[in-house]
N, C-alpha and C positions, 0 to 999 in steps of 0.2 A: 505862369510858367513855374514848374516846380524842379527843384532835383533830382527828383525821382522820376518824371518822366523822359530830362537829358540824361538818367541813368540809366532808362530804360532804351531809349533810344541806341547808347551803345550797346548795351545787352541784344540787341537786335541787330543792328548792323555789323558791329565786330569780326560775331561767327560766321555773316554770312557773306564779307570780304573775303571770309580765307577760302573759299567754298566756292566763287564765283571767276570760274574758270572758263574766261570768254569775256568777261565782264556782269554790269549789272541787269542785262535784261535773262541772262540764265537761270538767276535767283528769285528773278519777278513773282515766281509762285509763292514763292515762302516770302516775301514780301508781302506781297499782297495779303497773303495768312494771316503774318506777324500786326500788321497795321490797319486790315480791316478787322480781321474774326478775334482776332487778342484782343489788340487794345484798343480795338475803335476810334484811332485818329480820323479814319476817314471813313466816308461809307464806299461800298462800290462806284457809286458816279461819280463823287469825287477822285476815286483811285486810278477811273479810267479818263477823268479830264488833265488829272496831274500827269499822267504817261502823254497823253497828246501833247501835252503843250509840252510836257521834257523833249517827248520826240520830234515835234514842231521847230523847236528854238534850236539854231548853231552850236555844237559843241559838246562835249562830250557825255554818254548818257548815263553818267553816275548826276546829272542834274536832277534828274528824278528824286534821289534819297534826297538831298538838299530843298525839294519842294516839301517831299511828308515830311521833315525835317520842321520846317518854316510853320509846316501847317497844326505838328502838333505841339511846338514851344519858340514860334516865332525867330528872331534872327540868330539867338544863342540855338535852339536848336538845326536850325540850317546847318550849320557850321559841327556842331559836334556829330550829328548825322554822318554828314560830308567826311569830315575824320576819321571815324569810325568805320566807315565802309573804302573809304583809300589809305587809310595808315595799315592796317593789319597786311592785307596785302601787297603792298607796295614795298617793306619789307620784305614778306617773301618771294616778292618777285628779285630781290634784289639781291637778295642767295642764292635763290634757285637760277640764275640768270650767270653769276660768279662759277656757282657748279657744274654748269649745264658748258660754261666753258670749257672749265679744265676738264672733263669727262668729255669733249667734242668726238671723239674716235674711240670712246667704249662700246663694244658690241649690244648695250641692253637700250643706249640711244634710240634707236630708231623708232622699235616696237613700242616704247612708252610715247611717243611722237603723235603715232599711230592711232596708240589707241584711244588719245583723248581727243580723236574729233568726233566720234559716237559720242561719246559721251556730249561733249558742247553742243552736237547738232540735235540731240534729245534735251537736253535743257531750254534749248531756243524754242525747242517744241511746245514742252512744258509752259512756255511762258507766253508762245501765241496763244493756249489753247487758254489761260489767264486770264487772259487780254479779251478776246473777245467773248468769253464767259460773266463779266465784270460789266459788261452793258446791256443792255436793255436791248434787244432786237426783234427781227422779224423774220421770216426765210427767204425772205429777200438780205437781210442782212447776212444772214448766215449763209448764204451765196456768194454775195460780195466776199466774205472772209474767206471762202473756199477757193476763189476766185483768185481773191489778191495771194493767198497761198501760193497759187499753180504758178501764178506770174512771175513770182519773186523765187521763186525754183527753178524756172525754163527758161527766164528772159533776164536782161541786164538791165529795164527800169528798177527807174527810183525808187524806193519805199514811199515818200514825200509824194510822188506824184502819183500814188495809187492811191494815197492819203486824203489826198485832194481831190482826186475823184468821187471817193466815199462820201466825203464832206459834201462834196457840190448835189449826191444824188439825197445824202440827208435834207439839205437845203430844201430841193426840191419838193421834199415830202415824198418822195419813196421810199425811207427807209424809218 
């Protein structure tokens, strides 16, 4: 482990705290960027077993950064990762949250409201199309992913349990 790459590490996650409006799976793209195609902490398969098991395990999903964190400067990086992508924001949430009060009944509330759900429901986009660009499949898989798409659009299942169907038919050897 060096200092430069727990320096690196904030250089990376910092900026894309203050940017990550929805949370961590919005940024996932530039994630994924920064830490496969930059720096090579991980490869692809790795990038897509660390999202599994973030998304697998209880709690919340900024565990992911705390995994490439682990993965590329072990427990000191876990933790400055972890920092890095919850300290920046977490501050401005806590401004923006102070402001957002006193400003409760300004006329320009609402439209800014508004207009950051396009924006988050294109980023979550961005980051499924990430997601399943990052593994390895088949057009059976790439159905499945089209599939579990529609699902989680139209229906109120679990993520976790369309998860686990995917898994169960990899298992199988169809996918």
């Amino acid at each position: 482990m060096t200092v430069r790459v727990l320096l690196d590490l904030i250089l990376v996650f910092a900026p894309l705290s203050l940017v990550a409006v929805g949370g961590v799976m919005v940024v996932l793209p530039d994630i994924h960027r920064q830490v496969v195609e930059v720096h090579g902490w991980l490869t692809d398969a790795q990038f897509a077993d660390l999202f599994a098991l973030a998304r697998a395990a209880p709690g919340p999903n900024v565990l992911l950064v705390s995994l490439i964190g682990w993965q590329a400067a072990g427990w000191a990086g876990a933790l400055v990762a972890t920092l890095a992508m919850c300290g920046p924001s977490a501050v401005v949430a806590y401004v923006a949250a102070r402001l957002w009060r006193r400003f409760r009944d300004a006329p320009w509330r609402r439209p800014v409201q508004a207009g950051m759900v396009p924006i988050s429901a294109g980023l979550v986009l961005a980051t499924a199309l990430v997601v399943a660009g990052a593994v390895e499949t088949t057009p059976l898989g790439y159905l499945v992913v089209a599939l579990t798409v529609v699902l989680v659009l139209r229906t109120r299942l679990h993520p976790l349990l369309l998860m686990a169907g995917a898994a169960a038919l990899a298992l199988a050897g169809w996918l």
